[in-house]
C-alpha positions in Angstrom: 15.1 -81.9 -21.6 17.6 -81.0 -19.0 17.8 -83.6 -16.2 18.4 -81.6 -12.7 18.1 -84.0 -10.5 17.4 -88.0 -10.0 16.5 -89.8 -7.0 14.8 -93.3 -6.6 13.8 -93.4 -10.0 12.3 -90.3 -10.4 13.7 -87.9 -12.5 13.7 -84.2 -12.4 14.0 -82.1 -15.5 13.6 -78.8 -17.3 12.7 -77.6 -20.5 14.7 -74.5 -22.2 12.4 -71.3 -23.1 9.4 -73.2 -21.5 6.0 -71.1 -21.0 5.0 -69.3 -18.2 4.2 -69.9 -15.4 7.6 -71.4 -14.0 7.7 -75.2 -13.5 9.4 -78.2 -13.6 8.8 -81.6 -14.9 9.3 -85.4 -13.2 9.0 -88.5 -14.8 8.3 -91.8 -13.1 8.2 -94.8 -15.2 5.3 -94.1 -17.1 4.1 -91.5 -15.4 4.7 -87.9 -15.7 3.8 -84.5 -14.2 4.8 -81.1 -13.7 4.9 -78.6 -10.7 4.5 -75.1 -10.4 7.6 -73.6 -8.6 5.8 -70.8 -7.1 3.0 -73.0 -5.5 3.8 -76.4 -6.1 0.7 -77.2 -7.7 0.4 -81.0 -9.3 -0.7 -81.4 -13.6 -0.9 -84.9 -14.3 -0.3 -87.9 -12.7 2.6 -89.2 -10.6 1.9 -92.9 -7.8 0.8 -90.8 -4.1 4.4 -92.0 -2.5 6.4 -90.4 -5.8 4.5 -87.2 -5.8 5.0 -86.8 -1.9 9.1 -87.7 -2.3 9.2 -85.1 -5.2 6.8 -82.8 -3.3 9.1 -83.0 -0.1 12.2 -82.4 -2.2 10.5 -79.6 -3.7 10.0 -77.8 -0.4 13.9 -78.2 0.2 15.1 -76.9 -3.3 12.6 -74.3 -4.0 14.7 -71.1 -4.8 17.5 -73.5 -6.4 14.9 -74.7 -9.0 13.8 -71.3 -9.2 17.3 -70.1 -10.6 17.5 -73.1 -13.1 13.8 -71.9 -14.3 16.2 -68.3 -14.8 19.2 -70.1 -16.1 16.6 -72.1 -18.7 14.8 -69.2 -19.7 18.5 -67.5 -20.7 19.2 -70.9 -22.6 21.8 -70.8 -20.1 23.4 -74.5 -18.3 21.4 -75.7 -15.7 22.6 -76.5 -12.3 22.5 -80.0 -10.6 20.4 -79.9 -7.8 21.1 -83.1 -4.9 18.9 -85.7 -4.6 16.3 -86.7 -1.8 18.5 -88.8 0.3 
């Protein structure tokens, strides 16, 4: 799984040729979600101060992850997006 981005432990990641519809995927320690890109709704479980950093960097990075979901889907590289600083 393609790492994107990392910040503060959690780390952002992609899958190639995933299913529909678009989304990314975090992982926290032992926890682990995934977000919808269009909406940013939550499946499965991330600590409430995790999900709001990866929720806040979501908001910032939304049409960049939206062009790796393209790029990944094209089994194309994916690009680096920053961190939450």
């Amino acid at each position: 799984m393609p790492e994107i981005s990392r910040f503060l432990g959690i780390v952002i990641a992609m899958y190639y040729g995933e299913h529909d519809p678009p989304h990314f995927h975090v992982k926290y320690g032992d926890y682990e979600a995934s977000i919808r890109i269009q909406d940013g709704a939550v499946e499965g479980k991330l600590p409430r101060r995790a999900l709001s950093l990866v929720l806040e960097w979501y908001g910032m990075h939304r049409d960049e992850l939206m062009d790796d979901w393209n790029l990944a889907q094209q089994r194309r590289p994916l690009r680096k997006i920053e961190p939450l600083e």
